[in-house]
mmCIF file of the C-alpha atoms, coordinates in Angstrom:
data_MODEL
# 
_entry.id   MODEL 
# 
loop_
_atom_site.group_PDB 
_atom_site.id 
_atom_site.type_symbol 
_atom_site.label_atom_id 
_atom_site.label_alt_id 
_atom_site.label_comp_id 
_atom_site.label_asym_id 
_atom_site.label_entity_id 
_atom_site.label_seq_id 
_atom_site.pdbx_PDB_ins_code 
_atom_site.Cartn_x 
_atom_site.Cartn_y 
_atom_site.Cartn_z 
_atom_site.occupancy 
_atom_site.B_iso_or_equiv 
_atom_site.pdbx_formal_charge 
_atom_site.auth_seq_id 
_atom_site.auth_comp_id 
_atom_site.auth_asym_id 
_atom_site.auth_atom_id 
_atom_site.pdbx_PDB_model_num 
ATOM 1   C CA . UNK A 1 1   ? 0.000   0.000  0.000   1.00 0.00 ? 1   UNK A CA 1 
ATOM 2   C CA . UNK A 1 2   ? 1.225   3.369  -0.829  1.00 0.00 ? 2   UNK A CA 1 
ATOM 3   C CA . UNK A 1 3   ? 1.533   6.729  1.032   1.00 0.00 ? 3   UNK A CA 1 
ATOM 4   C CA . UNK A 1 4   ? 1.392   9.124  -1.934  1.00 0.00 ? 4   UNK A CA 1 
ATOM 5   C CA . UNK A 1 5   ? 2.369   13.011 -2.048  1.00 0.00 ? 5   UNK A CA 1 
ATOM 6   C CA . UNK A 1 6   ? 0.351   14.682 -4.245  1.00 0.00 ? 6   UNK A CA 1 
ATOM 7   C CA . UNK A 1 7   ? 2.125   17.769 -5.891  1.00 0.00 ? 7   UNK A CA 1 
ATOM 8   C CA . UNK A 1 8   ? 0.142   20.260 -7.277  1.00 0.00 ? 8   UNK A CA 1 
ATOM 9   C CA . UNK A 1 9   ? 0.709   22.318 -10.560 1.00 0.00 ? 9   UNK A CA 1 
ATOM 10  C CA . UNK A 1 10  ? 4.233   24.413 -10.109 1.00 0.00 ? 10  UNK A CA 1 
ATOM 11  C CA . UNK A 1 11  ? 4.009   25.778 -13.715 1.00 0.00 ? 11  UNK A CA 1 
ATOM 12  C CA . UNK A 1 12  ? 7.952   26.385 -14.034 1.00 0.00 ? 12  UNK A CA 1 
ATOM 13  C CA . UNK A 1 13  ? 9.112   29.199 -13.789 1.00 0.00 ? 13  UNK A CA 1 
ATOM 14  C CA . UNK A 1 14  ? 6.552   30.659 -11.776 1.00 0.00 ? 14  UNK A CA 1 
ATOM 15  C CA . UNK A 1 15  ? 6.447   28.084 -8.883  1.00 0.00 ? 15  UNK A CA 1 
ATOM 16  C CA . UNK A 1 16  ? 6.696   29.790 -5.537  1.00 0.00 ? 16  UNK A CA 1 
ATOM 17  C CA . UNK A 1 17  ? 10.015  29.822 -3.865  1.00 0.00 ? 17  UNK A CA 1 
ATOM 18  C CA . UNK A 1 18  ? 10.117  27.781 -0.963  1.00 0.00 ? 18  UNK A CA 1 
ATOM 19  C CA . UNK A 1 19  ? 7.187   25.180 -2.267  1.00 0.00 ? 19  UNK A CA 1 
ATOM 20  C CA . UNK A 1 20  ? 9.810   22.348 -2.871  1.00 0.00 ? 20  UNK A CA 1 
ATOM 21  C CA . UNK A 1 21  ? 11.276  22.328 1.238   1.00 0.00 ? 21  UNK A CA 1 
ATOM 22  C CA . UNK A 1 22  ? 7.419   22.544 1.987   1.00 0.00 ? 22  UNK A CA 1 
ATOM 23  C CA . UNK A 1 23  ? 6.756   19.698 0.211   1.00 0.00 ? 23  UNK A CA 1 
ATOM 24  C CA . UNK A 1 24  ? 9.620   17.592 1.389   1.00 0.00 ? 24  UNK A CA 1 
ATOM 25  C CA . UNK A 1 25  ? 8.726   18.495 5.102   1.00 0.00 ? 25  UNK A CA 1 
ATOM 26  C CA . UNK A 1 26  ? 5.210   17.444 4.336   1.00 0.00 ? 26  UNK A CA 1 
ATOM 27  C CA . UNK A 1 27  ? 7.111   14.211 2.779   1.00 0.00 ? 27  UNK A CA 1 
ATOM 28  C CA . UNK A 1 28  ? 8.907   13.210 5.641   1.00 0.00 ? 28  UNK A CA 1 
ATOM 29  C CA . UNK A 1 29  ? 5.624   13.886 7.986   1.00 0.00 ? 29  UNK A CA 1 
ATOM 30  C CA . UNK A 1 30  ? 3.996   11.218 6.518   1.00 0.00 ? 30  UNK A CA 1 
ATOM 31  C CA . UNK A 1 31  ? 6.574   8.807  5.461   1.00 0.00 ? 31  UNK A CA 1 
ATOM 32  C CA . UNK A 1 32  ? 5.329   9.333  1.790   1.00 0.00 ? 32  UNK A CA 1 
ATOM 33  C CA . UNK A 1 33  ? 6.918   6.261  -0.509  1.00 0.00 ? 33  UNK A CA 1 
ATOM 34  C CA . UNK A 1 34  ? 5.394   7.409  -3.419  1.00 0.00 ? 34  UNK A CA 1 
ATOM 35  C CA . UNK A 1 35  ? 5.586   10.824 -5.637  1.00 0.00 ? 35  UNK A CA 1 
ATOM 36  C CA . UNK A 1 36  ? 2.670   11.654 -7.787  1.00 0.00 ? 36  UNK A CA 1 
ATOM 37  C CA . UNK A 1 37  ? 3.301   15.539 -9.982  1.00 0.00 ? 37  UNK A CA 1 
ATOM 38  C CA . UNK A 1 38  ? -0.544  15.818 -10.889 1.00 0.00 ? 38  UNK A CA 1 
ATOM 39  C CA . UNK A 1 39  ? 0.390   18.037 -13.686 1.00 0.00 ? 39  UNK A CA 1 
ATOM 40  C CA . UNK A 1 40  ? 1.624   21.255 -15.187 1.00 0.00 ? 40  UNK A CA 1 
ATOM 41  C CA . UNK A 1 41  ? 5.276   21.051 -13.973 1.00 0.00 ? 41  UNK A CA 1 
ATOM 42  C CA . UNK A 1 42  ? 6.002   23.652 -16.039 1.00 0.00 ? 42  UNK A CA 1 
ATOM 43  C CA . UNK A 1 43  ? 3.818   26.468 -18.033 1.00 0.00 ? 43  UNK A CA 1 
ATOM 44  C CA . UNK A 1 44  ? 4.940   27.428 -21.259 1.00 0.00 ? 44  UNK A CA 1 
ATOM 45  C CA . UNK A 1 45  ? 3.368   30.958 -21.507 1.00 0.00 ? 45  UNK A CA 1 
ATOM 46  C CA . UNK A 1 46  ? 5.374   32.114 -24.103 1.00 0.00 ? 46  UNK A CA 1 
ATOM 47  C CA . UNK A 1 47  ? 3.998   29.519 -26.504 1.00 0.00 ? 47  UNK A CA 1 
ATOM 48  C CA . UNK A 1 48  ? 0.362   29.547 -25.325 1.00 0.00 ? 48  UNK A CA 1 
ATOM 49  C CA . UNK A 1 49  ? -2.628  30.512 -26.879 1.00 0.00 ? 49  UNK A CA 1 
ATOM 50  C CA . UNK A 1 50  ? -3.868  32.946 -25.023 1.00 0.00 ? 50  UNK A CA 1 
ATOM 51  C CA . UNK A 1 51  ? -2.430  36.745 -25.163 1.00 0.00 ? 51  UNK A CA 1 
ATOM 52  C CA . UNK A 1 52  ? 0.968   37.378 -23.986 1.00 0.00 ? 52  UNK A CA 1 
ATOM 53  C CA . UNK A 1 53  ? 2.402   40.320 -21.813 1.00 0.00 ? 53  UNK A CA 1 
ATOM 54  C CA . UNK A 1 54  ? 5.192   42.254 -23.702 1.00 0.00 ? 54  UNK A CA 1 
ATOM 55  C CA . UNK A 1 55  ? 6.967   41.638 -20.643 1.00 0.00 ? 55  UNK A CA 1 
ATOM 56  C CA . UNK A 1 56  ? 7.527   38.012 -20.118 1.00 0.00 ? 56  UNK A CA 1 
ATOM 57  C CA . UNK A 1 57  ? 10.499  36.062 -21.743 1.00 0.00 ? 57  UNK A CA 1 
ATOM 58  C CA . UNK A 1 58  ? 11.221  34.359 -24.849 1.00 0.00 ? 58  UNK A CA 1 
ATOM 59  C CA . UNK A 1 59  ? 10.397  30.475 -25.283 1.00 0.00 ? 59  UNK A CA 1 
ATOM 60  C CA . UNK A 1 60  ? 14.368  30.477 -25.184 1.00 0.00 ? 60  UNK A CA 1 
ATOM 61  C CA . UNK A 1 61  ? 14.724  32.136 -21.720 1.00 0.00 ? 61  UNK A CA 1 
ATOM 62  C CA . UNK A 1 62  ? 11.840  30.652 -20.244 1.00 0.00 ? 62  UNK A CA 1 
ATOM 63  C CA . UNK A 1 63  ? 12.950  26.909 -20.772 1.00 0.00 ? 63  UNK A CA 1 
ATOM 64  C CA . UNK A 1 64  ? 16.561  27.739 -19.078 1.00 0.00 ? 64  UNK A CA 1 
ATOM 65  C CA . UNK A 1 65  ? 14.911  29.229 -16.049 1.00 0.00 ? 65  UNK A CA 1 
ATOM 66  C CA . UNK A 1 66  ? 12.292  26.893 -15.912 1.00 0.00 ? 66  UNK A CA 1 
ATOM 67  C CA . UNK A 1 67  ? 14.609  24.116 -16.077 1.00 0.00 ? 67  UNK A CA 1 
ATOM 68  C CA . UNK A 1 68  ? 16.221  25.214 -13.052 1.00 0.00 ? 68  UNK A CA 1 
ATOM 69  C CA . UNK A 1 69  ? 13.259  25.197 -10.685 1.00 0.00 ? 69  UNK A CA 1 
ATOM 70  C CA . UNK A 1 70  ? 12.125  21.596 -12.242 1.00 0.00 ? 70  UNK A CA 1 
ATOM 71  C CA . UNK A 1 71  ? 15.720  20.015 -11.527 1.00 0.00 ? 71  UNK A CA 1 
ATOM 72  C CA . UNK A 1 72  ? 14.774  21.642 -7.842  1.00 0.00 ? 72  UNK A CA 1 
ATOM 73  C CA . UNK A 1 73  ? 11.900  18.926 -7.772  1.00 0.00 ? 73  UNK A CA 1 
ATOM 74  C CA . UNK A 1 74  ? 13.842  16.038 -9.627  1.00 0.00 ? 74  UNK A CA 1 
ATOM 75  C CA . UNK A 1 75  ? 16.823  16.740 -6.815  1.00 0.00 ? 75  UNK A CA 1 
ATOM 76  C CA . UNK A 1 76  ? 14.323  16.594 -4.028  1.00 0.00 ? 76  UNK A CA 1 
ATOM 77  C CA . UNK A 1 77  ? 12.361  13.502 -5.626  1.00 0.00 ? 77  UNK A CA 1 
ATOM 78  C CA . UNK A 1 78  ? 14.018  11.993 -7.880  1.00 0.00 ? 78  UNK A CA 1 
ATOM 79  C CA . UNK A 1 79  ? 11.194  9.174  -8.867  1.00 0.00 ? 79  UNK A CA 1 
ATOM 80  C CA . UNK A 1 80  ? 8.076   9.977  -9.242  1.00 0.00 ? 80  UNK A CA 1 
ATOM 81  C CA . UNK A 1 81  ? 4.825   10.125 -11.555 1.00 0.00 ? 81  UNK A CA 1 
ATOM 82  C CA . UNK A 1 82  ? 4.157   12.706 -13.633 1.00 0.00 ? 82  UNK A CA 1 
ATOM 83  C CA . UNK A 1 83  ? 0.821   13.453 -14.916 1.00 0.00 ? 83  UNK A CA 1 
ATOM 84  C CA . UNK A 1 84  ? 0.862   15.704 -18.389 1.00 0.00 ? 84  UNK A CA 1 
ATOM 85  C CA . UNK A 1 85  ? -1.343  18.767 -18.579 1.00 0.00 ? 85  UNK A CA 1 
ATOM 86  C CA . UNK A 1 86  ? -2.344  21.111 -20.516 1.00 0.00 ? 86  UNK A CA 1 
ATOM 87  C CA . UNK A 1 87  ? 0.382   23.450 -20.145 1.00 0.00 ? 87  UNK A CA 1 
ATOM 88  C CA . UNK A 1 88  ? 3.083   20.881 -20.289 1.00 0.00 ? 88  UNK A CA 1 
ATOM 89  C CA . UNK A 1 89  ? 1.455   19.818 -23.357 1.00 0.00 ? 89  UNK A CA 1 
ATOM 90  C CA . UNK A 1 90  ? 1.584   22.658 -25.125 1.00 0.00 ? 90  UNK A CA 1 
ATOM 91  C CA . UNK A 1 91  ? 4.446   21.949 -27.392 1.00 0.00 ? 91  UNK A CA 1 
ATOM 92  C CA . UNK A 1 92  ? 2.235   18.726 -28.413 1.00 0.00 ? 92  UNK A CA 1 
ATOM 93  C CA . UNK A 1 93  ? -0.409  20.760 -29.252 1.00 0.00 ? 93  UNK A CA 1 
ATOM 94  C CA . UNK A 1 94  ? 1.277   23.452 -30.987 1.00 0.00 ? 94  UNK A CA 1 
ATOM 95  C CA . UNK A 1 95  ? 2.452   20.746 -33.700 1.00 0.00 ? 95  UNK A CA 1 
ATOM 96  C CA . UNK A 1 96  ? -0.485  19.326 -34.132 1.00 0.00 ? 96  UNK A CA 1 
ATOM 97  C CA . UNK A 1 97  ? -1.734  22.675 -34.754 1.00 0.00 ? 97  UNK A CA 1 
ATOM 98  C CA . UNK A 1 98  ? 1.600   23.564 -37.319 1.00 0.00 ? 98  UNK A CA 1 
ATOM 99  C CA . UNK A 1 99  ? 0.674   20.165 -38.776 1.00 0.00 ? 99  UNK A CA 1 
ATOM 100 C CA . UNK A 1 100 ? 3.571   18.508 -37.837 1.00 0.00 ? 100 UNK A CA 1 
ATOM 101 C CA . UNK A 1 101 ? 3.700   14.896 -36.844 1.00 0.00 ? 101 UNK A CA 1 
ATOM 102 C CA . UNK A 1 102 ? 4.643   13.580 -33.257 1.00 0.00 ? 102 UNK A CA 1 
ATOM 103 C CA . UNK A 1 103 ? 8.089   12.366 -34.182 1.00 0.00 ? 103 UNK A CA 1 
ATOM 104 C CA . UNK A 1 104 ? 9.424   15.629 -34.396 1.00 0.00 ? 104 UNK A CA 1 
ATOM 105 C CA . UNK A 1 105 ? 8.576   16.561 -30.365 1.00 0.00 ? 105 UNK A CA 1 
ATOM 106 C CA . UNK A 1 106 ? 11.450  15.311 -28.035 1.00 0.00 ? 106 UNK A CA 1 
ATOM 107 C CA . UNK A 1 107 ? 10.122  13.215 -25.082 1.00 0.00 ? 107 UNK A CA 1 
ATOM 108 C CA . UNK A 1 108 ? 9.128   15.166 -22.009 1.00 0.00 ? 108 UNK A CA 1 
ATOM 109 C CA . UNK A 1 109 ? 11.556  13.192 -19.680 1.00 0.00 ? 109 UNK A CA 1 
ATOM 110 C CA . UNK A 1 110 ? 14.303  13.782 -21.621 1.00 0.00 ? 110 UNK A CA 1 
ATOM 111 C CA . UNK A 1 111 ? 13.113  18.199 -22.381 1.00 0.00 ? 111 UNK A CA 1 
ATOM 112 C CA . UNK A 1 112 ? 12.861  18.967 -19.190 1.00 0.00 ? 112 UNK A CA 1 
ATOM 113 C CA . UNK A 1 113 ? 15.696  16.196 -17.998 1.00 0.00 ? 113 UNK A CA 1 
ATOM 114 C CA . UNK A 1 114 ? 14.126  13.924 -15.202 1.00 0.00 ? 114 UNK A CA 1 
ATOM 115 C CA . UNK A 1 115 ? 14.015  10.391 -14.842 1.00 0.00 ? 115 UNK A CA 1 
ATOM 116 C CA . UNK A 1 116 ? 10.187  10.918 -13.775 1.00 0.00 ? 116 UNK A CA 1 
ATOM 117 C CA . UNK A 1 117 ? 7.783   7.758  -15.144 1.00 0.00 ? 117 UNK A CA 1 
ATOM 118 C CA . UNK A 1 118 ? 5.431   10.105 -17.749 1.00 0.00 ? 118 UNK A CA 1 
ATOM 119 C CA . UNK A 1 119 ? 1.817   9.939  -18.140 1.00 0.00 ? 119 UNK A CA 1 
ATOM 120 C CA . UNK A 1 120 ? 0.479   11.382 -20.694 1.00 0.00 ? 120 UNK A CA 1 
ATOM 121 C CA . UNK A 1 121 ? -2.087  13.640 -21.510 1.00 0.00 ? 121 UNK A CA 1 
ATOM 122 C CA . UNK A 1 122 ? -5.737  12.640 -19.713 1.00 0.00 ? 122 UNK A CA 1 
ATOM 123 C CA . UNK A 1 123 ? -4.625  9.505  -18.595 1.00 0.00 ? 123 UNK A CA 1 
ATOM 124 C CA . UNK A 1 124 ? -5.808  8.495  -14.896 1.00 0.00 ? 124 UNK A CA 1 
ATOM 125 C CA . UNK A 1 125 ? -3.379  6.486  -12.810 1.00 0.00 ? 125 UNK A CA 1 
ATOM 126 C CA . UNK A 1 126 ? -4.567  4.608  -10.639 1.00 0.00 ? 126 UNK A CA 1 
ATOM 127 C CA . UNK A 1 127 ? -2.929  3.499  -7.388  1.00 0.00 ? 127 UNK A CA 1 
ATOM 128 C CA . UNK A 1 128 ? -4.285  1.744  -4.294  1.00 0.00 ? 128 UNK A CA 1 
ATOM 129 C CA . UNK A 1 129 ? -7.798  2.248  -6.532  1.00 0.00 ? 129 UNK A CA 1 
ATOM 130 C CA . UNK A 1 130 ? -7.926  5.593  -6.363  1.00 0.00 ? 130 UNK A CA 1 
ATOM 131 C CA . UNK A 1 131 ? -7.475  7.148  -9.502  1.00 0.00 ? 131 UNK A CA 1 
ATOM 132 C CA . UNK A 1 132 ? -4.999  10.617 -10.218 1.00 0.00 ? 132 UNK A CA 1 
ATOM 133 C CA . UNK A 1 133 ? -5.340  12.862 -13.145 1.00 0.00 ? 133 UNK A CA 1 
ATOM 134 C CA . UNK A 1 134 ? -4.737  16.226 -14.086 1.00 0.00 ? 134 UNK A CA 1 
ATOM 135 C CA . UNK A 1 135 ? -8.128  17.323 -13.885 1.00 0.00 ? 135 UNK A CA 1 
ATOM 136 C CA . UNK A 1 136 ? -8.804  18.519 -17.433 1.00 0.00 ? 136 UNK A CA 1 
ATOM 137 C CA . UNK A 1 137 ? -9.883  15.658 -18.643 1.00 0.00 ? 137 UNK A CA 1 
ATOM 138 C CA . UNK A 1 138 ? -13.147 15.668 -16.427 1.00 0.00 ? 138 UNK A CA 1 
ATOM 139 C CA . UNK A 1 139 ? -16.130 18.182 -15.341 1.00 0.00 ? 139 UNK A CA 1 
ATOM 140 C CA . UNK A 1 140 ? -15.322 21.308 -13.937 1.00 0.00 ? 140 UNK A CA 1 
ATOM 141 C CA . UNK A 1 141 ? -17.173 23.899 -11.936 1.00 0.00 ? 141 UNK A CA 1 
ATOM 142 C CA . UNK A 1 142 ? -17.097 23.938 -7.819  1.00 0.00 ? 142 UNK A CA 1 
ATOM 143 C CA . UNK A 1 143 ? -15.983 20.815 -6.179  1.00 0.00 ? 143 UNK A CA 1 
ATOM 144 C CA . UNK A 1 144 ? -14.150 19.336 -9.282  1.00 0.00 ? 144 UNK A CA 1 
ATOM 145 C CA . UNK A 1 145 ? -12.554 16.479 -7.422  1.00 0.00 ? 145 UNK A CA 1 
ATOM 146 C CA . UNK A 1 146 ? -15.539 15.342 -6.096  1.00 0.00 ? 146 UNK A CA 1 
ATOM 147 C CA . UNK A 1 147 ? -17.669 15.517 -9.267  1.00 0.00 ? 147 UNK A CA 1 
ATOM 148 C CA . UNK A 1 148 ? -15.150 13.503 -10.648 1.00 0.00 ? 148 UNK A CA 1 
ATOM 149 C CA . UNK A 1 149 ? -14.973 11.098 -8.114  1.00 0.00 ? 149 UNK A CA 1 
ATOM 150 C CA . UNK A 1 150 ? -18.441 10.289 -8.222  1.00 0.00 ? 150 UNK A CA 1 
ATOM 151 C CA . UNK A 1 151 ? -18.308 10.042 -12.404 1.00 0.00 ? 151 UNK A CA 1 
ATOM 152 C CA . UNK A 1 152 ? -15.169 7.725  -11.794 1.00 0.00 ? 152 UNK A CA 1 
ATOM 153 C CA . UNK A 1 153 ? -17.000 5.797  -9.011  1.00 0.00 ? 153 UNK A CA 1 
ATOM 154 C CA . UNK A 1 154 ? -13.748 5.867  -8.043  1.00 0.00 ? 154 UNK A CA 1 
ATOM 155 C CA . UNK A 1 155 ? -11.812 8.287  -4.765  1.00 0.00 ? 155 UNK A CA 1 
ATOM 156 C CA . UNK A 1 156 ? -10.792 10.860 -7.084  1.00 0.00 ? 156 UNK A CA 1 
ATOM 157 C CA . UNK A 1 157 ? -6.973  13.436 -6.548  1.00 0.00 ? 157 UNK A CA 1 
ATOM 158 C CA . UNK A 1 158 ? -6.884  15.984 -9.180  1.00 0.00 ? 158 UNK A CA 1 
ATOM 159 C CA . UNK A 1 159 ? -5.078  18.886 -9.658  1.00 0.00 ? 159 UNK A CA 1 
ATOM 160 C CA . UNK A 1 160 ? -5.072  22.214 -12.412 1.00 0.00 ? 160 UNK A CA 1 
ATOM 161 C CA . UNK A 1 161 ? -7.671  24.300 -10.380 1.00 0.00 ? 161 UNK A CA 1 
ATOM 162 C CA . UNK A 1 162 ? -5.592  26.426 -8.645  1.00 0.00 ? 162 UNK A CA 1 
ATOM 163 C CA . UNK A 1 163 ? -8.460  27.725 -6.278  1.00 0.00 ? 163 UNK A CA 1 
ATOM 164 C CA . UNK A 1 164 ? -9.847  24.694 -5.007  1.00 0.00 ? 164 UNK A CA 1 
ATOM 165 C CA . UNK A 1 165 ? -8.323  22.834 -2.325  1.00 0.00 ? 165 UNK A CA 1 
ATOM 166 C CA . UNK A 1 166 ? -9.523  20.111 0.394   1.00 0.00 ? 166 UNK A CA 1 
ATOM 167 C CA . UNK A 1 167 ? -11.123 16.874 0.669   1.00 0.00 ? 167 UNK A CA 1 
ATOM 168 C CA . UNK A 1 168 ? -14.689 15.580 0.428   1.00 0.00 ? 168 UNK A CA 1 
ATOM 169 C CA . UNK A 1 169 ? -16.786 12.877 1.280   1.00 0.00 ? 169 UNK A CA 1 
ATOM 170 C CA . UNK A 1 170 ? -19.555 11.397 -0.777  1.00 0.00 ? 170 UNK A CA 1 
ATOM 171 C CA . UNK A 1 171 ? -21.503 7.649  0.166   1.00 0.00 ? 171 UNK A CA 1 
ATOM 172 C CA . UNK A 1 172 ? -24.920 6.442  -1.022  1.00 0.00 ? 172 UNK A CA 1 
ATOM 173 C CA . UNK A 1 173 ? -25.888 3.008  0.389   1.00 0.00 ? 173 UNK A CA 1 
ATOM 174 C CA . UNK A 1 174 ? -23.276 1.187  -2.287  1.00 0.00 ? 174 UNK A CA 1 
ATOM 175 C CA . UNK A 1 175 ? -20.139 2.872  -1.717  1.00 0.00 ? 175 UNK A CA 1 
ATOM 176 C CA . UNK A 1 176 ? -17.936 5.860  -0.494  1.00 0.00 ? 176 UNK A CA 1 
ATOM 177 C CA . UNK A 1 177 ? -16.074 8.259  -1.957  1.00 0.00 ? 177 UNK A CA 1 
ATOM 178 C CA . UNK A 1 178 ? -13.578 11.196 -1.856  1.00 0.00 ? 178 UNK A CA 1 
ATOM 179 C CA . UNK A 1 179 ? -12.482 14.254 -3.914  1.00 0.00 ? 179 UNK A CA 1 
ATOM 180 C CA . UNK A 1 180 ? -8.766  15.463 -3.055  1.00 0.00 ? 180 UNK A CA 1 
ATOM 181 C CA . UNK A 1 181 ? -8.248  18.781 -4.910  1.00 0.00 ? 181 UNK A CA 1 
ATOM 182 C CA . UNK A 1 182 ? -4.175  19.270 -4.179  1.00 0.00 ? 182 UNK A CA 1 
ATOM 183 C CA . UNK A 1 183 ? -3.883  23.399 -4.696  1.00 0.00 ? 183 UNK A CA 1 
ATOM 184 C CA . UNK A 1 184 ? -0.556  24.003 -6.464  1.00 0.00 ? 184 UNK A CA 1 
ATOM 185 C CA . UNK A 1 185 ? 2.645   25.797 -5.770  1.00 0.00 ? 185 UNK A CA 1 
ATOM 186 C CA . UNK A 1 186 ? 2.631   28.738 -7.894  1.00 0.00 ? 186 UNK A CA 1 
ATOM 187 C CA . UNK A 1 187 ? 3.556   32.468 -7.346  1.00 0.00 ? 187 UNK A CA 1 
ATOM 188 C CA . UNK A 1 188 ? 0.933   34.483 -8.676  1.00 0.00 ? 188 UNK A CA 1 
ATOM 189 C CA . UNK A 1 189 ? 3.047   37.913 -8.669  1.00 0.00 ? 189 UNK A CA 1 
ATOM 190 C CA . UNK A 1 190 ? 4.808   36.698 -11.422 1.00 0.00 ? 190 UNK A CA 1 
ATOM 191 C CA . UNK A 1 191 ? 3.681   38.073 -15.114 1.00 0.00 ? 191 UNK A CA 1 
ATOM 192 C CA . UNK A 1 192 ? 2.324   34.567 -16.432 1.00 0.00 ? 192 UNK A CA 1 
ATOM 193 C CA . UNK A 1 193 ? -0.189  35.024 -13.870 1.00 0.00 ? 193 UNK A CA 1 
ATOM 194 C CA . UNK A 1 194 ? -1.476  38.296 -14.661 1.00 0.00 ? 194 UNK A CA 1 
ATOM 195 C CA . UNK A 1 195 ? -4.596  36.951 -16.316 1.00 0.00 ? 195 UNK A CA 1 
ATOM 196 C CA . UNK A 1 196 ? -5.858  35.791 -12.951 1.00 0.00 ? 196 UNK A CA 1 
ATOM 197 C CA . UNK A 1 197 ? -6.306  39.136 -11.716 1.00 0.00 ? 197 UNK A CA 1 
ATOM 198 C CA . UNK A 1 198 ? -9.648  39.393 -12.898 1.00 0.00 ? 198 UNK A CA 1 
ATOM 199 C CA . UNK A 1 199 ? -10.504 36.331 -10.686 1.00 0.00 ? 199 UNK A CA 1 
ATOM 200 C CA . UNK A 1 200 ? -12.176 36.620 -7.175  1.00 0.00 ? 200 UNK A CA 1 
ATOM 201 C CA . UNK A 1 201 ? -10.709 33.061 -6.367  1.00 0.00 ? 201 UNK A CA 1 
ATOM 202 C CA . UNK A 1 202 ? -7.261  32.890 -5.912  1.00 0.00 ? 202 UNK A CA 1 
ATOM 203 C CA . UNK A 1 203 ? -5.402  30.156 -5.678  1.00 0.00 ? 203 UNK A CA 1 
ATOM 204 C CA . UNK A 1 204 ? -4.284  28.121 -2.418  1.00 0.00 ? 204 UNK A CA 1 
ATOM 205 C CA . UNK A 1 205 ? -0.970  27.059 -2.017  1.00 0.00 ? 205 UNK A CA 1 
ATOM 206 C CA . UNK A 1 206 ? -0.451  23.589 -0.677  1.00 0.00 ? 206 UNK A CA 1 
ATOM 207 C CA . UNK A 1 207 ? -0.245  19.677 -1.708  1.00 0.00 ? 207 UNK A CA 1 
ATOM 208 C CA . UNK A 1 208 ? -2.247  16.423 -0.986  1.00 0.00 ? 208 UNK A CA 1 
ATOM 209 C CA . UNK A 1 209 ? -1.203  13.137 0.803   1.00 0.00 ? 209 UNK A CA 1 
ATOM 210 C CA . UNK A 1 210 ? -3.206  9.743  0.788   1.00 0.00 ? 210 UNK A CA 1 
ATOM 211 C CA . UNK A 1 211 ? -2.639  6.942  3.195   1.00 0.00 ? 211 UNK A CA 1 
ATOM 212 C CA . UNK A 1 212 ? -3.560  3.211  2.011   1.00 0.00 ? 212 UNK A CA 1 
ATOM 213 C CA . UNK A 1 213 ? -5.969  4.548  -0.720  1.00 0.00 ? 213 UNK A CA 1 
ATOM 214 C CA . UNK A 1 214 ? -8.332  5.369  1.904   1.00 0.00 ? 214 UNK A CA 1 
ATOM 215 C CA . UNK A 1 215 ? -7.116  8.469  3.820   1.00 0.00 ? 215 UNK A CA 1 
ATOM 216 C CA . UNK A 1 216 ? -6.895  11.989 2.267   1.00 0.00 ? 216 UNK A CA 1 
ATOM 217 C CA . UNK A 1 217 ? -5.511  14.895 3.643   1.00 0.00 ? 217 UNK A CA 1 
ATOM 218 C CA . UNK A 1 218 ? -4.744  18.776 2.208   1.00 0.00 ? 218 UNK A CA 1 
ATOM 219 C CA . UNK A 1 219 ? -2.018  20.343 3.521   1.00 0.00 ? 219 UNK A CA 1 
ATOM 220 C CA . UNK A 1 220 ? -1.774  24.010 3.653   1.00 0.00 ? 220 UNK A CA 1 
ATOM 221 C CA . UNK A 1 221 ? 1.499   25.905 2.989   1.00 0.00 ? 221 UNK A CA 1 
ATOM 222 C CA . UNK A 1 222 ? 0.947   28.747 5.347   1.00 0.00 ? 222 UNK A CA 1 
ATOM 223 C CA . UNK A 1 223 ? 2.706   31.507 4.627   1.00 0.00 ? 223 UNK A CA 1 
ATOM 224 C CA . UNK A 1 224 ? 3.712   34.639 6.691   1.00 0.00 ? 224 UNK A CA 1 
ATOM 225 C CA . UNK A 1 225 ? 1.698   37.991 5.575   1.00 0.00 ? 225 UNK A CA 1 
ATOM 226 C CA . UNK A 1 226 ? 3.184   40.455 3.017   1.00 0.00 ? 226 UNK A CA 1 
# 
């Protein structure tokens, strides 16, 4: 039986400084034997599809600084899971959209240099029968985890929305059910982030552990005030 960490999107560069010692003090708390990156290791921004701030960095410059703050995470765990998302995949999807076939895209392992085991794009790992995905892949709107769970039928850990955080409970006379929503680690003064100013929610900085399949906890990264 595992005892899985549950990291939440870090979107390289912009992951918070100070979110990988938090996670490896929340590692040792619970004896964790298992690593699970639920997706968006890194963000991309300057090849997205959305609009772009004059201000942020070239492709070129973001891949060398995002690189460091991912081999930060490999150092700290060097094996774990990693779930693609939609950010990560954005290289992926920016061929397909050029037309150009797969072969041409270099592993994600070997771009962003970990010895992580990959999963790609909407798959849903399962371990101890709960399954972990990215999130995208499933319905959205308040309580994603839980939604999912119950469409999985399945205990449920996602990731990719930022704002929700927490675990919740669902049973009907057959069977019972969690939703682990994990946060993320991200730094939301940096430019990539700017879009979310517009947002009321904001996102909540943290990770997720389960126990045996059957325990779920959020844990908090509480930081001091600005």
């Amino acid at each position: 039986m595992a005892r899985v960490l549950t990291i939440g999107d870090t979107h390289c560069p912009g992951m918070r400084r100070g979110y990988v010692d938090f996670l490896k003090r929340v590692a040792d708390t619970h004896s964790v034997n298992r690593v699970v990156h639920m997706g968006d290791l890194v963000d991309w921004a300057s090849i997205s599809y959305h609009e772009k701030s004059p201000g942020l960095s070239n492709a070129t410059k973001e891949i060398r600084n995002a690189r460091r703050q991912v081999a930060r995470l490999a150092k700290a765990f060097p094996e774990a899971d990693w779930l693609i998302g939609n950010h990560d995949a954005l290289t992926e999807r920016q061929a397909i959209s050029a037309g150009l076939p797969p072969e041409v895209l270099r592993d994600y392992a070997d771009l962003w240099e970990v010895d992580w085991m990959v999963h790609p794009r909407f798959a849903k790992l399962m371990i101890d029968g709960v399954v972990y995905s990215h999130g995208d892949s499933g319905r959205s709107g308040k309580d994603a985890a839980l939604t999912q769970a119950k469409d999985n039928f399945r205990s449920t850990v996602v990731g990719h929305f930022h704002s929700q955080a927490g675990v919740r409970w669902w049973a009907n006379p057959e069977f019972r059910v969690f939703g682990l929503s994990v946060g993320c680690g991200i730094d939301v003064r940096r430019l990539q982030f700017e879009y979310g100013r517009r947002f009321t929610a904001k996102p909540i900085l943290g990770c997720g552990v389960v126990l045996d399949g059957r325990r779920a906890f959020f844990e908090p990264w509480l930081l001091k005030s600005r």
